[in-house]
C-alpha positions in Angstrom: 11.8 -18.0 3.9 8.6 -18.1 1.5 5.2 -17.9 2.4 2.2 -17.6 0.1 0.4 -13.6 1.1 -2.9 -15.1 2.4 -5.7 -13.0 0.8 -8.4 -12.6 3.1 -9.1 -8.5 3.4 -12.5 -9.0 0.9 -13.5 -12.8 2.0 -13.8 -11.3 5.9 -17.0 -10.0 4.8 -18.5 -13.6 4.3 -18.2 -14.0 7.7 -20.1 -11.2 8.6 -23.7 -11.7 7.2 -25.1 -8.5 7.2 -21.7 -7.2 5.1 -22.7 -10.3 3.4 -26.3 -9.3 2.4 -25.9 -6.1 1.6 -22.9 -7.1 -0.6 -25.6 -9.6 -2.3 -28.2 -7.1 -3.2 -25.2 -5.4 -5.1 -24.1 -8.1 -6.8 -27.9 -8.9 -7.8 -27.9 -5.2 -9.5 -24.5 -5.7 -10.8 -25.9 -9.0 -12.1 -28.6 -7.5 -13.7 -26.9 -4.3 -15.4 -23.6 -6.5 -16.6 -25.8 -9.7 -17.3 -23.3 -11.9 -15.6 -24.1 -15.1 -15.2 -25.7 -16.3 -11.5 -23.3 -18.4 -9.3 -25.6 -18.8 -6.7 -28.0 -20.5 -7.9 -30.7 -20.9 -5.5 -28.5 -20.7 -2.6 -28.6 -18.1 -0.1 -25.6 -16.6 0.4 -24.8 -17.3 3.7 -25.4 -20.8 3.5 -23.0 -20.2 0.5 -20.4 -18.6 2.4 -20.3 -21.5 5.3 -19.6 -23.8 2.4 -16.8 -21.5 1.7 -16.1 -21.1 4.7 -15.2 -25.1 5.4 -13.6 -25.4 2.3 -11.6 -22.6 3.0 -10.9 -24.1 6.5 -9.7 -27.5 5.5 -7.1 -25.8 3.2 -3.7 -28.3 4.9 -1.1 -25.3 4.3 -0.6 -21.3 3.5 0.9 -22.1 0.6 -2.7 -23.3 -1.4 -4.4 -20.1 0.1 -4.2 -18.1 -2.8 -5.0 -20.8 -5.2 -8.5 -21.9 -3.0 -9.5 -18.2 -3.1 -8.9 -17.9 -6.7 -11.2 -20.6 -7.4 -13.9 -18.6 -5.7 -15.2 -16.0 -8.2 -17.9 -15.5 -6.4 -15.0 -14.0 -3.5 -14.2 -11.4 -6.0 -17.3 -10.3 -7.3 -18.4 -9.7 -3.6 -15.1 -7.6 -3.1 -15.8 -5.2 -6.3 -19.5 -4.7 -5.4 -18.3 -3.9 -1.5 -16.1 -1.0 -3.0 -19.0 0.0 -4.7 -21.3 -0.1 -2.3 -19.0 2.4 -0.1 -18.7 5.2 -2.6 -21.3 7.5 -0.7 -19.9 6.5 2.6 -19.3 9.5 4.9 -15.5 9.9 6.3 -16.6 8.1 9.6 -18.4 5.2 7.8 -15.4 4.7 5.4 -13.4 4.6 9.1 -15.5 2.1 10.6 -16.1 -0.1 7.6 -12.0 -0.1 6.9 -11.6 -0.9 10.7 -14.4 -3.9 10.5 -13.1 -5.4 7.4 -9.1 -5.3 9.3 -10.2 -6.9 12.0 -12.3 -9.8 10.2 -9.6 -10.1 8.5 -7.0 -10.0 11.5 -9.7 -12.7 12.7 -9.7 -14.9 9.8 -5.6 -15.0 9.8 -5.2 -15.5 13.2 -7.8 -18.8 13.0 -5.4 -20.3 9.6 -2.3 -20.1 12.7 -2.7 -23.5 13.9 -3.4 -25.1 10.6 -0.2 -23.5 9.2 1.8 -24.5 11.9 1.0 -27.7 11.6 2.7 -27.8 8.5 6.2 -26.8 9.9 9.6 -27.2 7.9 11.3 -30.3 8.5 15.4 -28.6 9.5 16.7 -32.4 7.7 15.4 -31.9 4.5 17.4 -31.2 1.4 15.8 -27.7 -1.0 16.5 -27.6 -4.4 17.3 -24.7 -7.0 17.8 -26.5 -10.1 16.1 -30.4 -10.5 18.7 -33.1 -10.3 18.1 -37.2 -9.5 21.0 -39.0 -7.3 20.5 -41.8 -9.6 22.5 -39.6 -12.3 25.4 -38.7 -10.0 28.6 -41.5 -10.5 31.2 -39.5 -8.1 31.0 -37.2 -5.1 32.9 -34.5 -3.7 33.8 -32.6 -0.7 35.1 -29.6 0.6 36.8 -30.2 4.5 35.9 -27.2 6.7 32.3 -26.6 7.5 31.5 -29.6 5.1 32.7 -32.8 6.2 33.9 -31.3 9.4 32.0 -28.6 11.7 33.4 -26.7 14.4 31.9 -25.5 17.6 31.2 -21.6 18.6 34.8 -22.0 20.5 36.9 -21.8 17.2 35.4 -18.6 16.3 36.1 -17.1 20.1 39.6 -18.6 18.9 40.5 -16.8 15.9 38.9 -13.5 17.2 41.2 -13.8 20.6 44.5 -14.8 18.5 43.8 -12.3 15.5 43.2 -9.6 18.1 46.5 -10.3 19.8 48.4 -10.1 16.7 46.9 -6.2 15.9 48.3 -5.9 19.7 51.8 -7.0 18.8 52.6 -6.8 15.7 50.7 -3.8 14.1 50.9 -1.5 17.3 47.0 -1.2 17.9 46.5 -0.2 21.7 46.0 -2.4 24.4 42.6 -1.5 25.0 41.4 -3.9 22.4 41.6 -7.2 24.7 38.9 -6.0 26.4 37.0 -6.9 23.7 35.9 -10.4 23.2 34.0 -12.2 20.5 30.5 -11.8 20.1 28.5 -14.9 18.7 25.4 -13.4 17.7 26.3 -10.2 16.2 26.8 -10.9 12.8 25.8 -13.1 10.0 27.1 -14.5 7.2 26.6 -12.9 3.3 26.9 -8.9 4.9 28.9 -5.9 3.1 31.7 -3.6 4.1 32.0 -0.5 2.9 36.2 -0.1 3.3 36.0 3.4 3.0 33.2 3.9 5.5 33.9 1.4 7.7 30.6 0.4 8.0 29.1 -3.1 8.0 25.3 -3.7 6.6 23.1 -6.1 5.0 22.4 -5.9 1.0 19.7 -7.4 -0.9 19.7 -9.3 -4.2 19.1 -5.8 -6.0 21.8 -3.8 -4.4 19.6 -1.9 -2.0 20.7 -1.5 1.9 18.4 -2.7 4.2 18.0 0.1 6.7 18.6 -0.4 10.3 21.5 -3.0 9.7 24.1 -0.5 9.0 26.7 -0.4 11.8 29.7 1.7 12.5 31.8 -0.4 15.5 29.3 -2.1 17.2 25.8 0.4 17.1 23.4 1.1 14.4 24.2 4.3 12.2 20.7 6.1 11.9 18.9 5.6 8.7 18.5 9.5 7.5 23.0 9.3 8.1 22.8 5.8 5.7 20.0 7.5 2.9 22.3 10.9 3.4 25.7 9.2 2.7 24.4 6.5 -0.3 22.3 9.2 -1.9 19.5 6.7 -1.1 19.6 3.4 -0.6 21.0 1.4 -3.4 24.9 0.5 -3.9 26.1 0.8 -8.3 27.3 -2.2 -9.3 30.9 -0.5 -9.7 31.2 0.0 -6.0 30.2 -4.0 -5.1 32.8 -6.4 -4.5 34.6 -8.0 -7.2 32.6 -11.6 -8.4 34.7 -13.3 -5.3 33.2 -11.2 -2.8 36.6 -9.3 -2.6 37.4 -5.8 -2.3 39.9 -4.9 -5.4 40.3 -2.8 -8.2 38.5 0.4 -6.6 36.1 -1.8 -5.3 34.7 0.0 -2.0 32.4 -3.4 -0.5 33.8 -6.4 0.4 31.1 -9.7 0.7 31.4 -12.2 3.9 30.8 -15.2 2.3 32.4 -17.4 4.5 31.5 -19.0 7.8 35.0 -18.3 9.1 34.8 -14.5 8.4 32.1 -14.0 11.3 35.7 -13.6 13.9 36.5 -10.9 11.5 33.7 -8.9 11.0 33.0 -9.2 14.7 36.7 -8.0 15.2 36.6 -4.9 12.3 33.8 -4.1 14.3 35.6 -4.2 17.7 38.8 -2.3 16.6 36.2 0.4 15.0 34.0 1.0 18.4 37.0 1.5 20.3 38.7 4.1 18.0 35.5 5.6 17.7 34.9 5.8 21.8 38.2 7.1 22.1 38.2 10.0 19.2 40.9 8.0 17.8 41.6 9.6 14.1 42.4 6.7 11.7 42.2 5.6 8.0 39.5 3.2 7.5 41.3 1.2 4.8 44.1 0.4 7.1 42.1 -0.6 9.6 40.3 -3.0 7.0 44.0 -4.1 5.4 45.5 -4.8 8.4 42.3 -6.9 10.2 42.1 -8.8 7.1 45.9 -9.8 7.5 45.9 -10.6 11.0 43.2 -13.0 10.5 45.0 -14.6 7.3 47.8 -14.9 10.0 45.7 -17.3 12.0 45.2 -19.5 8.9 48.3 -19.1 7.2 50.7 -19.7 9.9 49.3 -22.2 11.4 47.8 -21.2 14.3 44.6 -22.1 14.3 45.3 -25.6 12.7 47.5 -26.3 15.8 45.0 -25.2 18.2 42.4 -27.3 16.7 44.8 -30.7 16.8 46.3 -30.3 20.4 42.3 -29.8 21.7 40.1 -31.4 18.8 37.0 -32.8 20.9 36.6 -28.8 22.2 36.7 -27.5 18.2 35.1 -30.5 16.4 31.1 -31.0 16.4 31.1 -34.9 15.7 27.2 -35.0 15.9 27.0 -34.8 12.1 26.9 -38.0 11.2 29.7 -37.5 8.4 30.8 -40.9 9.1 27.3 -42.8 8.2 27.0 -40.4 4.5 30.6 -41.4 3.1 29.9 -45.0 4.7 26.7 -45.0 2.9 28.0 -43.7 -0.4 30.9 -46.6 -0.4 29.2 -49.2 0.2 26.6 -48.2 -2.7 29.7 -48.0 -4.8 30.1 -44.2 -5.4 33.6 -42.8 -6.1 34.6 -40.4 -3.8 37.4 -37.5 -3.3 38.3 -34.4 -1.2 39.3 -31.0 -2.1 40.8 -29.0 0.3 42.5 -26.0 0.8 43.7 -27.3 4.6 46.7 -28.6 5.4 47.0 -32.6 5.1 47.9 -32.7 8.8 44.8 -31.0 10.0 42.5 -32.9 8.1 43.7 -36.3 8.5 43.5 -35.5 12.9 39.8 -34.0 12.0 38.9 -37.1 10.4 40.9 -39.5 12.2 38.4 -37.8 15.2 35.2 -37.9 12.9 35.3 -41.1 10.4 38.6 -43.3 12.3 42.0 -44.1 10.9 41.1 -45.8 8.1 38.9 -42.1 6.3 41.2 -42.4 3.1 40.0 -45.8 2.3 36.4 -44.3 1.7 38.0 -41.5 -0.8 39.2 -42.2 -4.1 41.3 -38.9 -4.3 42.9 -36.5 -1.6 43.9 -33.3 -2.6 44.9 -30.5 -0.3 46.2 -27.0 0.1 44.6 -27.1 -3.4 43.7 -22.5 -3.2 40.4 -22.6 -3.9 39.0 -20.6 -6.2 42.4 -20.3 -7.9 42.2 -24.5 -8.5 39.4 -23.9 -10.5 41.0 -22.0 -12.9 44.6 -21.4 -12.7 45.9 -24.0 -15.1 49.7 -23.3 -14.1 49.7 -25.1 -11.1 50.7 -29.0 -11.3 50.2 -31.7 -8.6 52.4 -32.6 -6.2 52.2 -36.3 -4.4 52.8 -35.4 -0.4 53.7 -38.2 2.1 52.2 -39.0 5.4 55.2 -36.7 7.0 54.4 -34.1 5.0 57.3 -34.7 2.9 57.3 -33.3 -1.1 57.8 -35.3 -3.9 59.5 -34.0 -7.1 58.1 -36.8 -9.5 55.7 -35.8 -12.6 51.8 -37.1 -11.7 50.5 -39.0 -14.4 47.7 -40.3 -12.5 45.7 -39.6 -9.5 46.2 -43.1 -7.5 44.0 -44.3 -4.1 45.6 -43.8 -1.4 48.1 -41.3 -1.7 48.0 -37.2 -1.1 48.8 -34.5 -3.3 48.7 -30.8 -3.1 48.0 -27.7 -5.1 46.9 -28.8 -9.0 43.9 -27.4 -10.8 41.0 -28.6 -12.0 42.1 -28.7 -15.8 44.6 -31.6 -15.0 42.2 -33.2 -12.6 39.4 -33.9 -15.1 42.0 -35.0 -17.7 43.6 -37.5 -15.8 40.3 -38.7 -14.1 38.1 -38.3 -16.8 35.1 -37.0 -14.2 33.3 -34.9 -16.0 29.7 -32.8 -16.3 26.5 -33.9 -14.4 27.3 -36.8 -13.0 29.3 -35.1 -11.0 27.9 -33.5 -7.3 30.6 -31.3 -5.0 29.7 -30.7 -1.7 31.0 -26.8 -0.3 30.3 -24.5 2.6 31.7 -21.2 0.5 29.0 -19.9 -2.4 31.8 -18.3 -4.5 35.2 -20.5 -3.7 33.8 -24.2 -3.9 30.5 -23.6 -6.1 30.1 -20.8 -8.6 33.5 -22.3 -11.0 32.0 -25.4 -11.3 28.5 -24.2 -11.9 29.6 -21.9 -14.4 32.5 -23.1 -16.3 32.7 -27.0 -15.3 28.6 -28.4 -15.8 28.8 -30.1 -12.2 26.4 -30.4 -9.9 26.8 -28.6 -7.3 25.4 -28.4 -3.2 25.8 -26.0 -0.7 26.0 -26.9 2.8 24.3 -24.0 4.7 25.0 -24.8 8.8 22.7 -21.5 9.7 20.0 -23.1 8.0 19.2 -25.5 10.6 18.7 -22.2 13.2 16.4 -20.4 10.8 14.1 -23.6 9.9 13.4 -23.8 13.5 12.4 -19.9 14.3 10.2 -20.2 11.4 8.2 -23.2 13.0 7.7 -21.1 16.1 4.3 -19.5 16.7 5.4 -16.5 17.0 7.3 -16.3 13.3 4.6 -18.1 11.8 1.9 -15.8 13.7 4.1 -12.3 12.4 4.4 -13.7 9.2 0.7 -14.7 8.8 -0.2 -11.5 10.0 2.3 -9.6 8.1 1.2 -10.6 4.5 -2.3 -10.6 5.5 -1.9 -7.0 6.6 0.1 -6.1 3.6 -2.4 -7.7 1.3 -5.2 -5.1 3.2 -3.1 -2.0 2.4 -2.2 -3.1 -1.2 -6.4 -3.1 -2.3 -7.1 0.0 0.3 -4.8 2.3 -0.6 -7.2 3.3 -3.8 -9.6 5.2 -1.0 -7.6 8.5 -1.4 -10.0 10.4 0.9 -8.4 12.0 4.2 -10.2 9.5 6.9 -9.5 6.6 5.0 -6.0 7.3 4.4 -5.4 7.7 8.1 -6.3 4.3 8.2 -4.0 3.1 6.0 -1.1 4.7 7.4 -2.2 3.1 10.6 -1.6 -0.1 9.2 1.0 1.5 7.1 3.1 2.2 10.6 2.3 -1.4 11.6 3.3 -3.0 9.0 7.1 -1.6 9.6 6.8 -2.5 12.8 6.4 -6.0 12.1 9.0 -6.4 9.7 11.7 -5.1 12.1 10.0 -7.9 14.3 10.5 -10.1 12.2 14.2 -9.4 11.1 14.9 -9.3 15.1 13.4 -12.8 15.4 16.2 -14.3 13.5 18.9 -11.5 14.5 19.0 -8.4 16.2 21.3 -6.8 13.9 21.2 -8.0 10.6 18.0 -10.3 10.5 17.9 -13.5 8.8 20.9 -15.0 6.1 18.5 -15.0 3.6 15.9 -12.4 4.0 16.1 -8.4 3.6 12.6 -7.8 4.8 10.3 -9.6 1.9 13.3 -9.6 -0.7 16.0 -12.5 -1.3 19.7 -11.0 0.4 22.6 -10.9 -2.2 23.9 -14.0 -0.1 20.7 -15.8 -1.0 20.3 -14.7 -4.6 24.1 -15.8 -4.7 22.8 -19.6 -3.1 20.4 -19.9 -5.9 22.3 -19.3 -8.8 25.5 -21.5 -8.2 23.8 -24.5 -5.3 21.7 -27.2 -7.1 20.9 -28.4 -3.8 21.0 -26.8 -0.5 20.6 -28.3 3.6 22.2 -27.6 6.4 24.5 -30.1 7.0 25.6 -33.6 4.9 23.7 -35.6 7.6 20.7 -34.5 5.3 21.3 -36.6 2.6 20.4 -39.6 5.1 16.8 -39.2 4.9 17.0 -39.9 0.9 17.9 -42.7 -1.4 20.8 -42.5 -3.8 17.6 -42.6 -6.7 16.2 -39.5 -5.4 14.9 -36.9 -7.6 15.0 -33.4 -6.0 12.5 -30.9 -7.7 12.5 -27.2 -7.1 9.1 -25.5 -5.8 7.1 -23.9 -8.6 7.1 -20.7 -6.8 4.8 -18.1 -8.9 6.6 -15.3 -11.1 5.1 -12.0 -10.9 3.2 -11.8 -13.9 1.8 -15.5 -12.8 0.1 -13.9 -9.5 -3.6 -13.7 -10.3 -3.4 -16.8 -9.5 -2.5 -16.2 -6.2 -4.5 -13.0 -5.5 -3.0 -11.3 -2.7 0.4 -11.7 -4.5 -0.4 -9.0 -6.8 -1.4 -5.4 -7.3 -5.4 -4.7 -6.7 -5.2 -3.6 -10.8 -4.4 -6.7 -11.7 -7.1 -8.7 -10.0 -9.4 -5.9 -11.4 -10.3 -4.0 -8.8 -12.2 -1.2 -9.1 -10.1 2.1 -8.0 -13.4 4.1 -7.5 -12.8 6.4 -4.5 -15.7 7.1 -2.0 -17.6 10.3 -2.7 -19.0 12.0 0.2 -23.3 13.2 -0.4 -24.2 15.8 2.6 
């Protein structure tokens, strides 16, 4: 979630016009000592700075903000002649005019609400990472779970209640664990798990812990406990997970990547709070072991995929319109197949349910059970064809026919004996690491992620209330970033003022999206390690395949030009006050 820092802390004194004047006798002097050339012209300033003014109204979205007011150099020579004018000021003049020239700007950011929100995200549209045109993709594929099929909140509640029983029963934990039940808002997906800890938190694309979404069981661990125990904030590289998001080799951090490991985390969680609240001494990496097992148990022995079959309407979300996407991508003549690492049995109910009895004439090749990521690069396993019955065939595959199933196989065999290879190949997958990175990496296909909490966040941000805290919040931030050079004692009170502010807000806004861990792909203003992740193996992102409705199959998706760092002066409030030029003269009190 990007927006452009509005910067508007030194263009609030246009509005004001006897800020204004007085800023234009300095810049007449400054004129005249520097022999800069006159902008004005004849104009008088204020007339000047209503034709500012409207231009600066009529700007259509946040995003332009920066690139309007560098177009104004008029904006910045008023800015360095107002710090120069205030060099003399006494401690409670520097207080006032830093007060007047927040609330201008407070005034001036609050009036660009409604024009920004006019502008809101549309939750169907389809972001890019890397520029790619449907007209050069031949063949598409698809993952199963949480791609062509999605599954209501009551699967989660499922494999939290079943996963739970089995700690119960069959690794001793007490009873007093069912009076736990799933949670559905605790957690989100992308978080870290310290196994040695046992503590679950949020980590941003440069290995820093975002404080205050660190939790031990099911409350918040203090953040002088979190900087006392990391030394800081920041986790080494040696402690992360492994490149799968997997705890191994002396790994201590294991990465929830997928959308079915929210039941776990909300049940490692669970089993922690209640040894905790009953001084229960335990080992933190049995707890971990023996959670992760139970909830392969639901998977792996079919419990789940029963569950699902004998009550599909109360599992299955059919409002995705998967049906109308593979419909529309036959009839325009695009091959088609489906990797899986489900069971033949449970997909062909799901999409008996979803697409109707006849789903494997849309799809060129079925493959299941196929152990993602270990498809992509274990050569050693061979397909196997697998009837209807679920019966296995002992025959040699020397082609991957229409029509029929098979199981297991790699990737290796599959793009020798179909020949689909590099870009004109797109693959459709819920899980960042299992179904994408691979293929990114090693394979040259195009790749999309299907991102279900996206919809969610699109819509909080196009509430007022996000758009008015994030307005606010860069506008604010942009303020401190060019006051902070007034070192004296009053003014510096000020700033921490708006120092203390400005923290509040951000935990404001990571509530918004979730009390506990904030937004999927947000840790404060930096990317999350989920997110950084997203960008590096997704061509495309969107929250559901229903997405690629609104576009033709000639489409060319471009990624947003989004400004590096040293790119920022021109987008002024997105860099430091030394870059811009700004004069770091601190007022000098004159008794």
């Amino acid at each position: 979630m990007t927006m452009t820092p509005l910067s508007l802390s030194f263009s609030s004194l246009l509005k004001n016009k006897d800020s204004l004047q007085k800023c234009f006798n300095c810049y007449n002097a400054f004129h005249a000592q520097h022999d800069i050339p006159r902008y004005f012209g004849n104009r008088t300033p204020w007339k000047k700075a209503r034709l500012w003014e409207r231009n600066f109204s009529a700007v259509s979205h946040s995003r332009f903000i920066g690139q309007v007011l560098a177009k104004q150099p008029f904006a910045k020579i008023y800015a360095k002649e107002a710090t120069l004018c205030t060099t003399s000021a006494s401690g409670q003049d520097m207080t006032n005019w830093l007060w007047s020239i927040y609330n201008e700007t407070k005034k001036q950011t609050e009036a660009l609400i409604p024009v920004i929100s006019k502008n809101s995200v549309n939750p169907d549209t389809i972001f890019a990472n890397n520029e790619m045109s449907l007209g050069d993709i031949e063949i598409y594929g698809f993952d199963y779970d949480y791609t062509l099929a999605f599954y209501s909140r009551h699967l989660h509640t499922l494999i939290f209640n079943i996963a739970r029983d089995i700690l119960i029963q069959e690794h001793r934990y007490p009873e007093g664990l069912r009076e736990y039940e799933y949670i559905p808002n605790f957690v989100v997906r992308g978080l870290h798990y310290d196994v040695q800890r046992a503590l679950l938190m949020k980590i941003d694309a440069f290995h820093y812990i975002q404080l205050g979404t660190v939790y031990r069981g099911l409350h918040p661990v203090p953040d002088k406990e979190v900087i006392a125990m990391y030394d800081g904030c920041h986790v080494p590289l040696e402690n992360m997970s492994d490149f799968y998001g997997k705890s191994s080799h002396g790994h201590t951090m294991k990465q929830y990547m997928d959308i079915f490991s929210l039941p776990e985390m909300n049940l490692l969680c669970s089993v922690n709070d209640y040894f905790m609240k009953h001084n229960i001494d335990y080992e933190p990496v049995h707890l971990y072991k023996d959670v992760k097992e139970a909830i392969g148990d639901v998977h792996v022995k079919g419990i789940m995929y029963r569950a699902v079959e004998a009550d599909i309407e109360n599992y299955i979300s059919y409002g995705e319109q998967t049906h109308a996407v593979l419909k529309k991508l036959y009839e325009d003549g695009k091959k088609m197949f489906l990797i899986t690492n489900s069971p033949f049995d449970f997909v062909d109910r799901g999409m008996n349910y979803i697409v109707g009895k006849d789903w494997r004439d849309l799809f060129d090749i079925v493959i299941v059970q196929a152990d993602k990521p270990g498809f992509f690069n274990d050569r050693r396993k061979p397909f196997r064809r697998v009837t209807d019955k679920g019966v296995l065939h002992w025959d040699r595959i020397h082609k991957l026919e229409k029509g029929k199933i098979y199981k297991q196989g790699n990737l290796y065999e599959f793009l020798r004996l179909t020949g689909w290879r590099g870009s004109k190949v797109l693959y459709f997958g819920d899980h960042i690491y299992s179904d994408l990175a691979d293929l990114t990496l090693k394979h040259g296909w195009r790749t999309g992620a299907i991102i279900p909490e996206l919809r969610k966040e699109i819509k909080i941000m196009n509430t007022e209330e996000c758009v008015h805290l994030m307005t606010w919040l860069q506008g604010l931030t942009g303020l401190i970033e060019h006051m902070q050079v007034h070192r004296d004692p009053a003014s510096q009170a000020v700033v921490q003022e708006w120092i203390e502010e400005r923290e509040a807000m951000r935990s404001q806004t990571k509530d918004i999206f979730n009390g506990q861990f904030g937004s999927l792909f947000r840790t404060y203003h930096n990317p999350t390690y989920f997110s950084r992740r997203l960008s590096r193996f997704a061509d495309i992102y969107m929250a559901s395949l229903s997405c690629l409705l609104n576009y033709d199959f000639h489409h060319t998706f471009f990624p947003r030009r989004t400004p590096l760092q040293h790119e920022s002066p021109f987008w002024p409030e997105q860099t430091s006050a030394g870059a811009l030029k700004m004069p770091f003269i601190p007022p000098q009190n004159h008794n």
